[in-house]
C-alpha positions in Angstrom: -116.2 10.7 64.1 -114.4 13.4 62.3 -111.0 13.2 60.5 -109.7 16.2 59.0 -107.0 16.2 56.3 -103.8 18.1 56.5 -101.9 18.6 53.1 -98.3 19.4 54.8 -97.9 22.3 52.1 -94.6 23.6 53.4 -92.9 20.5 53.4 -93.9 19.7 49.8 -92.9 22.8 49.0 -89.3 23.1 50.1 -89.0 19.3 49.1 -89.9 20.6 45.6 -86.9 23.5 46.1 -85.0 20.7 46.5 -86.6 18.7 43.2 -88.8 16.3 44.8 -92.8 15.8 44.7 -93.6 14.3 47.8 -97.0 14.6 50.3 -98.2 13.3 53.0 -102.1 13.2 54.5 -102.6 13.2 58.0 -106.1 11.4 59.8 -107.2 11.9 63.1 -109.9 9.9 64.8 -111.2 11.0 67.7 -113.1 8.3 69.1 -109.9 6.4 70.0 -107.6 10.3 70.5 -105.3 9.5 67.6 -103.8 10.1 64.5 -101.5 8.8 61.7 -99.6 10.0 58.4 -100.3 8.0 54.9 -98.0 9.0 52.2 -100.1 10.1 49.1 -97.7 8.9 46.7 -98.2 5.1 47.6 -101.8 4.8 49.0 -104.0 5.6 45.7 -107.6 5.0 47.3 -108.3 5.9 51.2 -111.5 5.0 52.8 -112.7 6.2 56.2 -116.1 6.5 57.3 -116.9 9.9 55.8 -116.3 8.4 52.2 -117.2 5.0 52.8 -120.9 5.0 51.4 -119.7 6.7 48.3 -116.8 3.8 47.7 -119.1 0.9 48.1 -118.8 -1.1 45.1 -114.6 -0.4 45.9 -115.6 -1.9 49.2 -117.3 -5.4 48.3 -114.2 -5.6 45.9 -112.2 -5.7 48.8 -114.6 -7.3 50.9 -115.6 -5.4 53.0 -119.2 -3.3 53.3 -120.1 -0.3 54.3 -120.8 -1.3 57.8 -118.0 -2.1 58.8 -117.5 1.5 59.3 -120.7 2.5 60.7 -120.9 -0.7 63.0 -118.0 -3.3 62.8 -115.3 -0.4 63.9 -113.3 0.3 60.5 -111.3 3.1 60.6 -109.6 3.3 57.6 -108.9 1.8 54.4 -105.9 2.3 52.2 -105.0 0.5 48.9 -101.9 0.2 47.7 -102.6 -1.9 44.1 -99.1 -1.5 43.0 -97.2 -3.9 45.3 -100.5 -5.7 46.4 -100.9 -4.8 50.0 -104.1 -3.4 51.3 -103.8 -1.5 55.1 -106.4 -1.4 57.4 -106.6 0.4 60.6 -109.8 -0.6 63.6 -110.9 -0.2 66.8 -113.3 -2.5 68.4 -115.1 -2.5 71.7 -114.7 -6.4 72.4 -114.0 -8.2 75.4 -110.5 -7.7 75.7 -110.8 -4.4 75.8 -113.3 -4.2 78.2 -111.3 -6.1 80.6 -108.1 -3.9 79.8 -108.8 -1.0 78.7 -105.3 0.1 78.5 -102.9 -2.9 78.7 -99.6 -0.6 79.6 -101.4 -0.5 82.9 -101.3 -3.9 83.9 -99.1 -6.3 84.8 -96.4 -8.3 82.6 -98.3 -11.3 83.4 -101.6 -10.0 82.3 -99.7 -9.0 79.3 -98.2 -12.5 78.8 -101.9 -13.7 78.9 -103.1 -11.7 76.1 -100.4 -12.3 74.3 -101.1 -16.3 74.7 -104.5 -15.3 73.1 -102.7 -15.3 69.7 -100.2 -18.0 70.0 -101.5 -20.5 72.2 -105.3 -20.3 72.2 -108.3 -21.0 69.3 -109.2 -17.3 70.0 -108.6 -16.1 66.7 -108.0 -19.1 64.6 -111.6 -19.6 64.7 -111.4 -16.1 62.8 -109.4 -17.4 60.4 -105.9 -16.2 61.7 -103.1 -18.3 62.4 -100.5 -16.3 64.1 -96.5 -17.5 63.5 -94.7 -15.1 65.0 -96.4 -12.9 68.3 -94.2 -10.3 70.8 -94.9 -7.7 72.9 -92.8 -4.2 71.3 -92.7 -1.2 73.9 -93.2 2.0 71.7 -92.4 5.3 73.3 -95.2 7.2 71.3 -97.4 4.7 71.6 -96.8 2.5 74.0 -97.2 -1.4 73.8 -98.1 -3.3 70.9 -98.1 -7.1 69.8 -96.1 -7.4 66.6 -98.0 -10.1 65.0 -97.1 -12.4 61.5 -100.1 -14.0 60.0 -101.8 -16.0 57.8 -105.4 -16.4 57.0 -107.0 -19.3 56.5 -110.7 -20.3 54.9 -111.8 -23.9 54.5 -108.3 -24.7 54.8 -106.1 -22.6 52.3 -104.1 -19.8 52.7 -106.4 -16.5 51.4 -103.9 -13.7 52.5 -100.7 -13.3 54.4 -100.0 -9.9 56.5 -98.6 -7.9 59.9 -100.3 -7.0 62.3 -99.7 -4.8 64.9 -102.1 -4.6 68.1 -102.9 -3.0 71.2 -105.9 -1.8 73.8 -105.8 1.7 74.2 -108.5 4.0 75.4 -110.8 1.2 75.8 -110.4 -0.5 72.2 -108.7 -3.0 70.8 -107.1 -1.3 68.0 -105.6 -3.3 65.0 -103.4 -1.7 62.4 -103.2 -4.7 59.4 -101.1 -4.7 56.2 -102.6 -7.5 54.2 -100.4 -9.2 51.5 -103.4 -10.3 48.7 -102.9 -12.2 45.8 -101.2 -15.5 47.5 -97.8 -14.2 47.3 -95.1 -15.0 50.3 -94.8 -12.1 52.8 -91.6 -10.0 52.0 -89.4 -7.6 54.5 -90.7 -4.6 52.5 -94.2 -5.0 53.4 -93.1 -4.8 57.4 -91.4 -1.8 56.3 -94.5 -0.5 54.2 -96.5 -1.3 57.9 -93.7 0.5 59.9 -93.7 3.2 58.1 -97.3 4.1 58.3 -97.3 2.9 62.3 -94.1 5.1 63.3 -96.6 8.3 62.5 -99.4 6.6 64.9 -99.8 8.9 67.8 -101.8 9.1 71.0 -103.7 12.9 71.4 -105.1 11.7 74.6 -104.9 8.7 77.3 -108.0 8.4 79.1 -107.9 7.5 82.6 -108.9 3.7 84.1 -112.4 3.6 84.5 -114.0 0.8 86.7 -112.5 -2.4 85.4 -114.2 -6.0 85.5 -112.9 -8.4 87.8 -109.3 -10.2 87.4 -109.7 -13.3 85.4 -106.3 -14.9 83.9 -107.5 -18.4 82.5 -104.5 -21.1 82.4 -106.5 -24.3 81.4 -109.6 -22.9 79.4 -112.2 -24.7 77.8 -111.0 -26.9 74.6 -112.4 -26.1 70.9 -113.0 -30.0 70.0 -113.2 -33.1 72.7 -114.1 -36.8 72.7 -114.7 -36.5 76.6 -118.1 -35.5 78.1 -116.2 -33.7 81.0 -113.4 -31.0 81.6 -111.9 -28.7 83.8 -111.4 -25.1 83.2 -108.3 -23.7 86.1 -107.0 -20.4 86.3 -106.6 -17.1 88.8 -108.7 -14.5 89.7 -110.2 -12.2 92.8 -110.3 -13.8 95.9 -113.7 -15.6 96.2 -115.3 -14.6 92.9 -118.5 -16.5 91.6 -118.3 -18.3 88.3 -121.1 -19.1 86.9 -121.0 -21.1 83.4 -124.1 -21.7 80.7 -123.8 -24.0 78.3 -126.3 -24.3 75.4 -126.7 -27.1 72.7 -126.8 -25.7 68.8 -129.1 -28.7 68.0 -131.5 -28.6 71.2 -131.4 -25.9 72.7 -131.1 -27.3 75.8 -129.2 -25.0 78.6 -127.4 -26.2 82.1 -125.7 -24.1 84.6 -122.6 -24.9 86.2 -121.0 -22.9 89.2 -117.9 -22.8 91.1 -116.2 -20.0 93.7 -112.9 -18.9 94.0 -110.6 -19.5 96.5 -108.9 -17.0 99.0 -105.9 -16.7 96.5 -108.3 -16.3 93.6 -107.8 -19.5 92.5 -110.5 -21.8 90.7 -111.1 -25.1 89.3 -114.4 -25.1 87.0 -115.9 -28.5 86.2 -118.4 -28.6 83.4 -119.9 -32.3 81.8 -121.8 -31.9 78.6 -125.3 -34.3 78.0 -124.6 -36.0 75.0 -122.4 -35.1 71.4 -122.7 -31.9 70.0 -122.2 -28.4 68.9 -122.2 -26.1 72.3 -121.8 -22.5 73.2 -120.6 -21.4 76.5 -121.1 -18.3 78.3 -119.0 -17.9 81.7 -119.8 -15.1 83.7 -117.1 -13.8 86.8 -118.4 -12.0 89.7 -117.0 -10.2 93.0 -118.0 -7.4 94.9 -116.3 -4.3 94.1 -115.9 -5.3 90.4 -117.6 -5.4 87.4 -118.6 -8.4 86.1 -116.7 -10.1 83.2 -118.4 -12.3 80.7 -116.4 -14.8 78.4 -117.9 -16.7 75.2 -116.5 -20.2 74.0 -117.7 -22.7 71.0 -116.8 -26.3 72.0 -117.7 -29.5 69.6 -117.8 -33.0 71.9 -117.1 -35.9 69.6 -116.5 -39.0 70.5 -113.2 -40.8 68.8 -111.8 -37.1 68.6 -107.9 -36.7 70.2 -108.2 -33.4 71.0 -104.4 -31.7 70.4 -104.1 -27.9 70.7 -100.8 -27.5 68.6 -98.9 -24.1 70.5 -96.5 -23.4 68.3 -95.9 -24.0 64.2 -93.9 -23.4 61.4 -94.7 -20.6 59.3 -94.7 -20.5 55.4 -92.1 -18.9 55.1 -88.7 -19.9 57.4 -86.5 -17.3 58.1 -84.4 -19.9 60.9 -82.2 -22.6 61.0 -84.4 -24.4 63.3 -88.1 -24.6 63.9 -89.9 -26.5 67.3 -93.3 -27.9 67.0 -95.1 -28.2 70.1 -98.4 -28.4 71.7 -100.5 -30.8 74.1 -102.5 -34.1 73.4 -103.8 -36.7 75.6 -102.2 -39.6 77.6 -100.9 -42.6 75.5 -101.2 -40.7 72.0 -98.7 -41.8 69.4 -97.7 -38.7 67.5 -95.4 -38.8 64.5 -93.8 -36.1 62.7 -92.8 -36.3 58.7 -90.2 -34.0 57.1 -89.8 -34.4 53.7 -90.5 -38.1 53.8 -88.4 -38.5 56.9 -90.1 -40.2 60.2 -89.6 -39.9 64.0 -92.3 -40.7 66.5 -93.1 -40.7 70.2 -95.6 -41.4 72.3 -96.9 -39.0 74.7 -96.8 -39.2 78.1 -98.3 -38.2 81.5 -97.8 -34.3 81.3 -99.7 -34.2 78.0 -97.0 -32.3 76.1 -94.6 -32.4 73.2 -92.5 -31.3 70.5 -90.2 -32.0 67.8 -87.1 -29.5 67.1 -87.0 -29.7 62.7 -83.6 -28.5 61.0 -84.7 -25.5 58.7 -80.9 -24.5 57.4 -81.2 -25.8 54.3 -83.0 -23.7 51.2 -86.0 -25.5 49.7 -89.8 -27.1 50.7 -90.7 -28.5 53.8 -93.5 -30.8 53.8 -93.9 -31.2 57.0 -97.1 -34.0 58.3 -98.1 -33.8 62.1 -100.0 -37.1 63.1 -101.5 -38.5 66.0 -103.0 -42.0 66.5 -104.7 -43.9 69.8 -106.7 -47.3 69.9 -110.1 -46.7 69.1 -109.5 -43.0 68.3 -109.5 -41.0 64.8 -106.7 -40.3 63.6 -106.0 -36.3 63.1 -103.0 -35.2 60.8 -102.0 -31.5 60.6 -100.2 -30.4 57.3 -97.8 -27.4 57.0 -95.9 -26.6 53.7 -93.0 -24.5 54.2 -90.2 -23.0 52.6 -87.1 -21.8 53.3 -85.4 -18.9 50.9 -81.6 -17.5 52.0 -81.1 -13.9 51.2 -78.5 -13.2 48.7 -76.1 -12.2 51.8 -76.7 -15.5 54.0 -76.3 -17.8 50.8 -72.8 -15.6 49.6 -71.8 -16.3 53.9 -72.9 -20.0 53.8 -70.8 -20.6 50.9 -67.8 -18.8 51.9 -67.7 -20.2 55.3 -68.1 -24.1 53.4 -65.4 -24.0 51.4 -62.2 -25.7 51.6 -59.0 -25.0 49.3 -57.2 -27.9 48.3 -54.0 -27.6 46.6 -54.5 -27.9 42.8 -52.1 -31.1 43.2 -53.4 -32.4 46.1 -57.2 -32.1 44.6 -56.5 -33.8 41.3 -55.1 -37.1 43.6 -58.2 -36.6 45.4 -61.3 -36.3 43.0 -63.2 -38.7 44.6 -62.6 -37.6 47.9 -63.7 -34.3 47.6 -66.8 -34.7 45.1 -69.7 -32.7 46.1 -67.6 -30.5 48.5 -67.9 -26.8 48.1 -64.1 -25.4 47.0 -62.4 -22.4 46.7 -60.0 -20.8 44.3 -58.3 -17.7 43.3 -57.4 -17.5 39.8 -58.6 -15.4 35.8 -60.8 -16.7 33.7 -59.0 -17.3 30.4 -62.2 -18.3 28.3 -65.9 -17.6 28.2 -68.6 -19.7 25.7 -72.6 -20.6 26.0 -73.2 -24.0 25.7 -75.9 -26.3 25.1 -78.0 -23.9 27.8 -75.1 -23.3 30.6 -71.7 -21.2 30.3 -68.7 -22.6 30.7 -65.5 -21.1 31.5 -61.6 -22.0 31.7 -60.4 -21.2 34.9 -56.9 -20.9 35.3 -54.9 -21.1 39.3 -51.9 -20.1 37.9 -49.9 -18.2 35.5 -46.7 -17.3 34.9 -46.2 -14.6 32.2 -48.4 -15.0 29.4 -48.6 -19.0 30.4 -51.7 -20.1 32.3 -51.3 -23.4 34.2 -53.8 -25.8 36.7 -56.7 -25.8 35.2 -60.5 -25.6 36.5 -64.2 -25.7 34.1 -66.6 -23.6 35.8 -70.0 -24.1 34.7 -72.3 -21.5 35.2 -76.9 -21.0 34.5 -75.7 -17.4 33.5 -73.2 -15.2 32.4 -70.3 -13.8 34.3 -70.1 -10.2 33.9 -66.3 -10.1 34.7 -63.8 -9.1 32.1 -61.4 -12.0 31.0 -58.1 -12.1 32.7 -58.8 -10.5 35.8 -58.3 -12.5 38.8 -61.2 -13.7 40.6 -62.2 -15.6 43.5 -64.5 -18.6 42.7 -66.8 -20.8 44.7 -68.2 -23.7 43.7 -69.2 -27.3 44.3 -66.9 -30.3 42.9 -69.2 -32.3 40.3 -66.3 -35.0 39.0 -63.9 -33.7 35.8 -64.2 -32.7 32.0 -61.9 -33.3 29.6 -60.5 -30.2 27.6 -57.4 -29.2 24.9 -54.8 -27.3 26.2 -52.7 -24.7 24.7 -50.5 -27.8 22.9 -53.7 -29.0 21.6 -53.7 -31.9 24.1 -56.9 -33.7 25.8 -56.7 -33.1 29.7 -58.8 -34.3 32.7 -59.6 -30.9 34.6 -61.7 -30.5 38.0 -65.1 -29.4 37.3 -66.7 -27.2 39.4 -70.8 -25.7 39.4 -69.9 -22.2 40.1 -72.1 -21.1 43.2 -70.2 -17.2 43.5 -67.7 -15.5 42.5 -65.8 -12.1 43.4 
């Protein structure tokens, strides 16, 4: 594969009229026809396949090897060590895209079905990717692409967080990755690094549909884990296709064949019983005349005791709504509780197999969030998700605002109690400004007339307020009982006391 390099010399040149040092470096890669832009400036160390054996030992440090270029379908490698993200760009011959070979020419329901691949199936959790947030994006240089949120799990843990975006062009399923390392929560800027990199992605060539295998859009497929010896795989494909299924024990070796024809709508119902507990691999082959054949690989584990629950939609690490629905399927006659934070509701599931719980995300903080199922004579299986919810400076100023009430001063001083804890409002100058014992506090008057200040507020603050004294401000804050002060006669008063939250 060749890449050439094009320094854009004219357009560093009359940025640098203009006082700027700016490049960018453009890679083409012709087994897929494309090509993309990196800026310079931010991507210190590149790696494609015609540097790749002399960046080895940079390579294993990010683990990866050198053949994942010459075999494993790497395209490119860029660091960028400054804000920890590393971007990767491949193109794989696997079985999606031999089936596709170009999704924008097939149906939105053949679309919806790859795109259930990544939310709805074990497909790529096996991998290690747990996808939180997948959508198809119509591009108009580049077509369609799944906008993908992710985070990567090993043995349980979180390694890396990232964006993906992903498509089958030109017979590959190409990936482009920005990978968040170092543990740290995914941030808007690294979409924007990722877009900004994508937005140069362009198509030289679209290569026309070759010969495509047959149909085959699976609706029930075969489950990851089981406690029953038997199930049935459903779905839709050519009119009076074969199916032919092989399943293979890990331990035994052992083989069986299982086969089932389509109906005249394409239609089929697949029945396959395994011999006895174990690891098995699947291979289901899909044949018709006039098609090529398809083949499809599966890993199921049959355990007794085992609810099998295939969870379709989670929370992700980091909420960004008010509200978050946990949903999935489990068996007939499971119990399944969810816990929030210490906080309980059950149900029990019935005869469609389905459920969900809807969880209130508004509030800022953790979410320990505990997913359990329980049946008679079953294991119990628990899934765990820690979450947490972080308001940008803009929602939490809105929240606040939108809160707030505003009392008169008389009114709230008859009404302490009443209005403890509530989040108030007031116009008014700070008259005095002093660090104490870790916090500020400030005198906040409501009133003045002339030089005389009158209805008094405390306003106690983690930092500093960086507004001159005696200019008239808005404050927000939330009622936390009174504190005694002197006023200008010297005398001890009761005044509200408020936690300052914002003020303008």
């Amino acid at each position: 594969m060749q890449r050439r390099v094009i320094i854009f010399m004219s357009f560093v040149l009359a940025l640098s009229c203009l006082g700027f040092s700016a490049s960018a470096e453009n890679y083409e890669f012709d087994d897929i026809y494309a090509s993309l832009s990196l800026p310079s400036d931010v991507y210190n160390n590149v790696i494609t396949k015609d540097n790749a054996a002399n960046n080895e030992d940079t390579l294993k440090s990010l683990g990866y090897e050198v053949e994942s270029f010459n075999t494993g379908g790497m395209l490119l490698i860029a660091s960028d060590k400054k804000n920890d993200r590393l971007l990767t760009l491949s193109a794989v011959k696997d079985g999606e895209a031999e089936q596709y070979f170009n999704i924008n020419e097939h149906t939105p329901q053949t679309r919806a079905s790859y795109r259930r691949l990544h939310s709805a199936s074990d497909r790529f959790k096996v991998l290690g990717y747990h996808y939180n947030s997948v959508e198809w994006k119509n591009f108009k240089k580049s077509g369609r692409w799944l906008m993908l949120r992710y985070n990567f799990r090993q043995g349980g843990s979180v390694e890396h967080r990232g964006y993906q975006r992903r498509t089958i062009y030109n017979g590959y399923t190409i990936t482009m990755d920005m990978k968040v390392l170092g543990g740290r929560q995914l941030k808007s800027a690294d979409n924007k690094a990722l877009n900004k990199v994508f937005d140069t992605l362009t198509f030289t060539q679209t290569l026309p549909l070759p010969q495509l295998p047959v149909s085959f859009d699976e609706q029930v497929t075969a489950p990851s884990e089981t406690a029953e010896d038997t199930f049935t795989m459903k779905g839709k494909t050519a009119a009076g296709a074969k199916l032919t299924a092989v399943i293979g024990s890990f331990s035994t070796a052992e083989t069986k064949v299982f086969e089932g024809t389509a109906s005249k709508n394409g239609s089929y119902s697949l029945t396959i019983t395994l011999p006895r507990e174990d690891l098995y691999f699947m291979t289901l082959t899909v044949e018709v005349e006039g098609a090529l054949p398809l083949e499809k690989q599966y890993a199921v584990t049959y355990r007794k005791g085992l609810i099998n629950v295939a969870i379709n939609n989670s929370p992700p690490e980091k909420l960004e709504a008010d509200s978050y629905t946990i949903s999935g399927t489990a068996e007939k006659g499971v119990s399944v509780s969810l816990s929030v934070n210490g906080e309980v509701s059950a149900k029990r599931i019935g005869a469609g197999g389905k459920f969900s719980f809807k969880i209130d995300t508004k509030n800022e903080g953790k979410y320990d969030i505990i997913l359990k199922f329980s049946k008679e004579n079953y294991e119990d299986r628990s899934f765990i998700y820690n979450c947490e919810r972080t308001l940008s400076d803009e929602e939490r100023i809105s929240r606040i605002k939108s809160s707030a009430k505003s009392p008169a001063y008389s009114t709230l001083m008859r009404n302490i109690d009443n209005n403890d804890g509530k989040m108030l409002r007031y116009e008014g100058y700070i008259i005095s400004s002093e660090e104490k014992a870790g916090e500020w506090i400030l005198k906040f008057a409501t009133a003045k007339t002339g030089e005389t200040y009158k209805n008094l507020i405390i306003l106690s603050s983690d930092k500093q307020v960086g507004y001159p004294l005696n200019t008239k401000l808005t404050a927000y804050g939330v009622l936390v009982g009174t504190s005694s002060m002197l006023n200008e006669n010297n005398q001890e008063v009761e005044c509200p006391k408020l936690q300052l939250m914002h003020i303008e």
